[in-house]
Structures are given as C-alpha cells and as structure tokens.
C-alpha positions as CSV (number, residue, x, y, z in Angstrom):
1,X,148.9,-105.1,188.6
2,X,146.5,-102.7,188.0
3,X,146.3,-99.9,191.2
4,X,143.0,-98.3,191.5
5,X,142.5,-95.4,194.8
6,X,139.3,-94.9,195.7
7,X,137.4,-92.2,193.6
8,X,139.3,-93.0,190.5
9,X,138.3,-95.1,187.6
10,X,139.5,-97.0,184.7
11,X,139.5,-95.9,180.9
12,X,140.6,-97.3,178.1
13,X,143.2,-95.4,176.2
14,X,143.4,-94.7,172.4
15,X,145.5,-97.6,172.0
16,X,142.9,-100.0,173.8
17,X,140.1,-98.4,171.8
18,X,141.7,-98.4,168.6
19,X,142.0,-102.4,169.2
20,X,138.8,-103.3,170.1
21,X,137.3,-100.8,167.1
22,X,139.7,-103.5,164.6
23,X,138.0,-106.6,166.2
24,X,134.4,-105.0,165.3
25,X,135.8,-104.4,161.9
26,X,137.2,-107.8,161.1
27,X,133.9,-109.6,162.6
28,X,131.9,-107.1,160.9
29,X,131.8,-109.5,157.7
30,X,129.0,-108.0,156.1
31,X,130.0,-104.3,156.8
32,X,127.1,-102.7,157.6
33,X,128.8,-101.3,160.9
34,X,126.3,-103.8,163.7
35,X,127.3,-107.0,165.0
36,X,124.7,-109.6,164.2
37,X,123.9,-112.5,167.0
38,X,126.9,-115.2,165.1
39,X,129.0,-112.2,164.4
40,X,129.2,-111.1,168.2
41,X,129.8,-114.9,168.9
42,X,132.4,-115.1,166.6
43,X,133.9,-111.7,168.1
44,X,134.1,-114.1,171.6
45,X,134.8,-117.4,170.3
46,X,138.5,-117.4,171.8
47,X,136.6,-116.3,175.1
48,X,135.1,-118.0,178.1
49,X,132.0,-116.3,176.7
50,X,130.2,-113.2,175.9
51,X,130.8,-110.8,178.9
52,X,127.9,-108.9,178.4
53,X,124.9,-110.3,179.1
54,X,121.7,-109.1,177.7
55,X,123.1,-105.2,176.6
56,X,120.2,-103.8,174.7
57,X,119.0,-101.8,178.3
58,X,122.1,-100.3,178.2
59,X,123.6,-99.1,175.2
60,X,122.4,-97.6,171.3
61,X,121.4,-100.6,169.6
62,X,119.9,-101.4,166.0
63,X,116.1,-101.9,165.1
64,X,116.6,-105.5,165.6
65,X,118.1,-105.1,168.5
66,X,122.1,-106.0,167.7
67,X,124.8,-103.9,168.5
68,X,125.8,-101.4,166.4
69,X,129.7,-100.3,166.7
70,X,128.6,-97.0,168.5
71,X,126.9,-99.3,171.5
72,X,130.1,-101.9,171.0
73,X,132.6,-98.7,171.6
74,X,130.2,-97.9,174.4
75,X,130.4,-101.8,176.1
76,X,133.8,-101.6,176.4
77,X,133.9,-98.4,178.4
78,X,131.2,-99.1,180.5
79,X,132.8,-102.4,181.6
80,X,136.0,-101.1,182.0
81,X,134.8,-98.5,184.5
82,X,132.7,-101.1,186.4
83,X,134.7,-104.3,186.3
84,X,138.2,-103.3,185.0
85,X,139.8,-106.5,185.9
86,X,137.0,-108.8,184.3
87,X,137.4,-106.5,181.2
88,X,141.3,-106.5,180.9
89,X,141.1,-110.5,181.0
90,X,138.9,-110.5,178.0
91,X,141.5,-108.2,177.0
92,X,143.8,-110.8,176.6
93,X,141.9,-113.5,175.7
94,X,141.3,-111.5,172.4
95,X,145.2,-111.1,171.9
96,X,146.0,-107.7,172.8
97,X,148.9,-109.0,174.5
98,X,150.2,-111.5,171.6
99,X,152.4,-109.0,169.9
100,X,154.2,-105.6,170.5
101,X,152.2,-103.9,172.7
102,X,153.1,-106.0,175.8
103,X,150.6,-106.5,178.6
104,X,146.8,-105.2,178.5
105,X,148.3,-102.4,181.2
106,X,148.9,-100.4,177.4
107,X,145.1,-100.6,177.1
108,X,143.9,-99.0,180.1
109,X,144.6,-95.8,181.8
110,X,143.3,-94.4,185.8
111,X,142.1,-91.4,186.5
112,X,143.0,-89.2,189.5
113,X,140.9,-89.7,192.2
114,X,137.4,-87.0,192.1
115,X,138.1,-85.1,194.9
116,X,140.8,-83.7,193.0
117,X,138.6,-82.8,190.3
118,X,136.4,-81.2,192.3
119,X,139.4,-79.1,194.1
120,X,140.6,-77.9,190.5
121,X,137.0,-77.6,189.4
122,X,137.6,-79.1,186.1
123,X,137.6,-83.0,185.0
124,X,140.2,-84.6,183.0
125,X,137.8,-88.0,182.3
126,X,136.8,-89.2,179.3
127,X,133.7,-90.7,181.2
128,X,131.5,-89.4,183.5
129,X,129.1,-91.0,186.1
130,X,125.7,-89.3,186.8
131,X,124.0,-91.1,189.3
132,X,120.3,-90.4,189.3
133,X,118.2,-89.8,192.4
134,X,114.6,-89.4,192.7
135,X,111.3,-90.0,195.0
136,X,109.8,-93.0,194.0
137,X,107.2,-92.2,190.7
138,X,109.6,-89.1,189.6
139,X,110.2,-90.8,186.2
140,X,114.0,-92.3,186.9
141,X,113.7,-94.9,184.3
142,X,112.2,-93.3,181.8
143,X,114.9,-90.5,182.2
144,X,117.7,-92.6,181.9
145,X,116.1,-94.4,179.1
146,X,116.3,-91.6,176.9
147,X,120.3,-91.3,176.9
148,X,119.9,-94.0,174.5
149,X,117.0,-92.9,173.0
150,X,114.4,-95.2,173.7
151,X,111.0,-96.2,175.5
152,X,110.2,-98.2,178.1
153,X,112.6,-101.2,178.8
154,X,112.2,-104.6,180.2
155,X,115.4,-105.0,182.6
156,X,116.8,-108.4,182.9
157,X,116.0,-109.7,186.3
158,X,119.9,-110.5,186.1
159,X,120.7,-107.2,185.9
160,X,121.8,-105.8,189.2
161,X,121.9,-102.2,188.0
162,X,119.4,-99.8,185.9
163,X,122.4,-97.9,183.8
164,X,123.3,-96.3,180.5
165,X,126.0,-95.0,178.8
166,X,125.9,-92.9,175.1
167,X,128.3,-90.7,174.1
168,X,127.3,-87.0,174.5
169,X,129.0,-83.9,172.1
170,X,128.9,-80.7,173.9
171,X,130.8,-77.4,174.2
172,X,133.0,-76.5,171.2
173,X,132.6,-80.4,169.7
174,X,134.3,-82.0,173.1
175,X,132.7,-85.3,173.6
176,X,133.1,-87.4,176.4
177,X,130.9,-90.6,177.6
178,X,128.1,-90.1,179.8
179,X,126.9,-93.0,182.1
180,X,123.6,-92.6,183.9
181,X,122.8,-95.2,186.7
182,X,119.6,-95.3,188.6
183,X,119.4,-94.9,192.3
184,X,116.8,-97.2,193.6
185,X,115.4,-97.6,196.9
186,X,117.5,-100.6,198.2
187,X,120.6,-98.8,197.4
188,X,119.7,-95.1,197.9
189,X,120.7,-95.3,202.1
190,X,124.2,-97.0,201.1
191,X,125.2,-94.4,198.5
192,X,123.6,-91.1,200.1
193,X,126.0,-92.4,203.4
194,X,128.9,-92.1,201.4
195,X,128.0,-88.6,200.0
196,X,127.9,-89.8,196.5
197,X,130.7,-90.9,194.7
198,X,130.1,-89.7,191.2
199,X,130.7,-87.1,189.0
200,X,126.9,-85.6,189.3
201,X,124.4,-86.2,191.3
202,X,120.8,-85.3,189.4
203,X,118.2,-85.4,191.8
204,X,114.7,-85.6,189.6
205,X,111.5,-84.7,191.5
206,X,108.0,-84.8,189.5
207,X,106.7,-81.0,189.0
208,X,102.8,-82.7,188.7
209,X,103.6,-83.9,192.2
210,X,103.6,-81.4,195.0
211,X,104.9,-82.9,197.2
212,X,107.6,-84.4,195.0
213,X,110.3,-81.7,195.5
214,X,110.9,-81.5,199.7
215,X,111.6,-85.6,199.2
216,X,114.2,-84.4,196.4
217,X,115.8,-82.1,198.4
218,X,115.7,-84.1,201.7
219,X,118.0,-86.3,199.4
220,X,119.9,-83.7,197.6
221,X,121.6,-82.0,201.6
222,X,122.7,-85.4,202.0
223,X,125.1,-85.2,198.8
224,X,129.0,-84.5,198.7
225,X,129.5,-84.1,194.7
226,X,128.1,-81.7,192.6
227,X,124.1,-81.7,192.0
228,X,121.7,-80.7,189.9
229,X,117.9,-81.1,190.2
230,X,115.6,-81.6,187.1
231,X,112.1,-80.8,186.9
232,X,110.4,-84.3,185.2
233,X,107.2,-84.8,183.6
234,X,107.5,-81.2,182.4
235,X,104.8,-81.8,179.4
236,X,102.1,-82.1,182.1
237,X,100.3,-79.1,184.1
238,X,103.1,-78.3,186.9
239,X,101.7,-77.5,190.5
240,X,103.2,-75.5,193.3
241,X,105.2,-77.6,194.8
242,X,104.7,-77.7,199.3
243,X,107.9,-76.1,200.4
244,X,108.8,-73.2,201.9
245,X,111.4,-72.1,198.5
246,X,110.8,-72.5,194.8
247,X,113.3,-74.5,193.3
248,X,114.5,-72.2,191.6
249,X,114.8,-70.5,194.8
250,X,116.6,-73.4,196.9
251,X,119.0,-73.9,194.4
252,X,120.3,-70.2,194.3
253,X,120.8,-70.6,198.2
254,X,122.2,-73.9,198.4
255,X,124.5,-72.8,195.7
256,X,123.4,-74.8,192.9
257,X,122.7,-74.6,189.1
258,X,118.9,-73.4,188.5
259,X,117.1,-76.6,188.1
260,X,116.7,-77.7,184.6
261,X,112.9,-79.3,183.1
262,X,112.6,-82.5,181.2
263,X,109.9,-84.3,179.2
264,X,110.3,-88.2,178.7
265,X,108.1,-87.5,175.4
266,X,109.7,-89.0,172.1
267,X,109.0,-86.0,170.2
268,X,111.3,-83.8,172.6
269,X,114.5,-85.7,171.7
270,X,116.3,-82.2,170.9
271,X,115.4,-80.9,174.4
272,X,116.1,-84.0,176.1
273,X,120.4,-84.0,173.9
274,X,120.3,-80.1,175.2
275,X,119.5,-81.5,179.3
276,X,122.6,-84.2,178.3
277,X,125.0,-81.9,177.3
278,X,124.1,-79.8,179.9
279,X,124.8,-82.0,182.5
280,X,127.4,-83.4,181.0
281,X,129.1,-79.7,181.3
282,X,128.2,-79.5,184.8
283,X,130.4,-82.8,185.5
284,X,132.9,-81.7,183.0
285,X,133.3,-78.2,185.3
286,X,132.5,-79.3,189.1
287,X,131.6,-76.7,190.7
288,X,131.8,-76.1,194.6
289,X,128.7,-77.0,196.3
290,X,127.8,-74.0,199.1
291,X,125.7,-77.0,201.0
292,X,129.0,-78.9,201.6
293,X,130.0,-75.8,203.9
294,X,127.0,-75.0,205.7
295,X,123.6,-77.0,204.5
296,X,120.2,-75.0,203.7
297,X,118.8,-75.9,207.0
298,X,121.7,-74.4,209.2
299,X,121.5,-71.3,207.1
300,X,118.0,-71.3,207.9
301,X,118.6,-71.6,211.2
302,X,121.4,-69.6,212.2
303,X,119.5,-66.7,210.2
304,X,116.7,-67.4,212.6
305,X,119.1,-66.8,215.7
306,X,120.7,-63.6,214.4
307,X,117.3,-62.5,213.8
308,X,116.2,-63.4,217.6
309,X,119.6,-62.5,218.7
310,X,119.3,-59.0,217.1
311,X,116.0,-58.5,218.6
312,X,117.1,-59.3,222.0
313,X,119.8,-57.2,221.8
314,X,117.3,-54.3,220.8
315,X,115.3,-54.6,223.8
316,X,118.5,-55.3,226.2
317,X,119.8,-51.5,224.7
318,X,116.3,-49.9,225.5
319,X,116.4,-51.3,228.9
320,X,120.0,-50.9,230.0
321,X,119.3,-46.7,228.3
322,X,116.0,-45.9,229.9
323,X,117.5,-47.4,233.3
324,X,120.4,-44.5,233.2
C-alpha cells in the first residue's frame, strides 16, 4: 500500500513516465505527437474509462482542442498528485504490472512532507503547487489561464477545481511542473485555516483597484507557506492603493519577495514565462516567511508601545530628576 503523510505528495518516477510516454507513442498511429478523440479512446480501451474528463481547462492542448503529448505527460502528473490511488489503478489496468516491473509501487515515488522543505529551504519535488489567492475581480482566472497559454475558458460545471499544470524551464535549464489552482470564495476560509498547504501561495490584488491590496494582504497574514503577491491588470493606469504601506513596502517588512506585476494580455507571453519561472524559483527555494514569527500587525503594534513606552519613561526621568 501506498503511505502518504500529510504535506507530501505523489510523483511519478522516470520509470512510470517513461511507460505512459510508450503508450502515447504506440496510440499515436498517425505520429503527429496529439492524441486524436478515437486515439485517446483507444489509449483507454482496456479501462473502465477515460479518467479525465473534459482536460482542455487544464493542460497545453492542440488547435483543435486534443491532447498533445506535452498536456498527456502533464495529465498524468496532475492526477497522480491529486488522486494517486485512482491514478495507479489505471496504472494497472494499462499493464504496467503484467511484466518485470512488478506492482505499480515502481511507478510512483512520495515526497517528504513540505515542512521539511521549508526547514532546509530548498525543494526536492518535481512538482510544485501554487495556490492562487485573490479579492474577488483581481483577475485569478485569467492568471491561471495563462500557464497554458490561453484566453478565457469555459470550466465544466463538473469540474470541482479551477487548476493548471505546464511545465516551466527556469534557472540553469532545471524544469520542474508547475500546478496553479485557484482559491475561490467557498474554499478560501477552509484553506487560509490550515495556513496553506502548498508550495507558494501568490496572493494577486488588482493595481486599477485601490482598494484591492489591504483585502490581499488581510489574506496574505493568514498564510503559513511561502508568499508572494503579484500586481494584476498591470497594462492599465495603476492607482495608489488605500493602505498605510506600499507593497513594495509591506513586503520588505513582512519579509517577503518585492511584489512582482502581471498583464493577462496575449501579447505579453514572454513577461507572463518570466512571472512563471519566477515563482516557480521561489517554490523551488522556500524561503522563511518573517510574518510566521511575528505578523505585520504585531510589529506595528509592539513598535507603537516601545514608542509610548519610551515616551513615558522620558517624562517619568524628568520628574523623578527635578523632584531631587
């Protein structure tokens, strides 16, 4: 059985992948590297069914819509990390336990648990979970759309989550899979209790809005993983936004990266890779979060006492010396 504590997740390992990559191949008949409609079925014909539903929100697909093998590879890992079990059954029911490599087990490896990746400040994952935060209208969708480089999408109403996963190449040619899975309002109280349970938090606030980023950071001091806010809607005119810090500002103090600035715009798909990798290097490299100590509000506060406190103390010395 597989064992899975709590802040680890499940990969599959270079012998699971390499697997899967011959099915595509051997269903692939007409070799043009996608997986037409009665290809894909063909793929799944030893199966229950096809486990994936409608896949085109989620992963890089072709004009038409099928999957190409880079959003096939991409399926796999997405649905090992959120339903391993499910996944290592289809596992099986495509044969990868029918000859020498024994039981799907050989397919699949678990990560240590996040808190130690945190503690050594450096992740040993192949894939990452970003979940993304935001006050309602600060562009989440359209955000998380861009990973896999498209518009607007029409979410299947049997879709329970908003999530997608590409595969990002950053620093010195590392890659590593990037999952992005929005927070929405019905969920938003559930995961903020548990502090996060990700590899990144982004927390996105609209810089046309002002009042956008004290709701961003009113999320962002509930959060126990590392954090990052991003600036949205960045091709419009920004305005000042109505707290007492810039953001630039409240992120130096609460320890955090400076807040990076995206545009949803189809014509800014190099800046938009650049905020990917980025982030993707923040999860890679976890840094220690100076809110998780002391939250920007105490430090605000106790600053405010010294202060007071020093001032009292001035007037108690002028008293206490002019009485002698």
């Amino acid at each position: 059985d597989l064992h899975v504590e709590p802040g680890s997740s499940v990969e599959l390992t270079d012998e699971g992948s390499e697997y899967l990559i011959s099915l595509f191949h051997k269903h692939d008949t007409d070799k043009d590297n996608i997986l037409s409609p009665s290809e894909l079925a063909n793929l799944f014909s030893v199966c229950p069914n096809i486990p994936w539903g409608d896949f085109s929100a989620s992963v890089m697909t072709s004009e038409m819509g099928w999957l190409t093998q880079e959003g096939y590879e991409a399926l796999w890992t997405l649905n090992m990390l959120l339903y391993p079990e499910h996944t290592m059954e289809y596992l099986g029911y495509l044969g990868y336990n029918s000859d020498t490599r024994g039981n799907q087990l050989t397919a699949v490896q678990v990560t240590p648990p996040r808190h130690e990746d945190f503690k050594r400040q450096i992740s040993c994952r192949n894939v990452l979970l970003a979940y993304v935060f935001g006050p309602k209208g600060s562009g989440k969708s359209c955000f998380i759309n861009r990973l896999i480089k498209k518009g607007e999408i029409e979410i299947s109403p049997e879709t329970d989550r908003h999530i997608c996963i590409n595969k990002i190449r950053y620093q010195a040619q590392q890659e590593k899979y990037f999952i992005l899975q929005e927070v929405g309002a019905g969920d938003q109280e559930d995961i903020l209790d548990k502090g996060g349970d990700c590899d990144l938090a982004i927390v996105l606030y609209d810089t046309s809005r002002q009042d956008s980023f004290s709701k961003a950071v009113e999320i962002q001091e509930r959060l126990d993983v590392p954090s990052v806010f991003i600036g949205t809607k960045s091709d419009k005119s920004s305005v000042k936004q109505d707290y007492d810090y810039t953001p630039e500002q409240y992120s130096q103090m609460a320890g955090l990266p400076p807040p990076l600035f995206f545009s949803a715009m189809p014509d800014r798909e190099s800046a938009q890779l650049k905020i990917f990798q980025t982030c993707v290097l923040f999860a890679s490299h976890p840094f220690q979060q100076q809110s998780q100590a002391m939250p920007l509000t105490k430090i605000i506060t106790t600053s405010a006492v010294v202060a007071v406190a020093g001032v009292a103390a001035f007037f108690l010395f002028r008293y206490v010396r002019h009485g002698r």
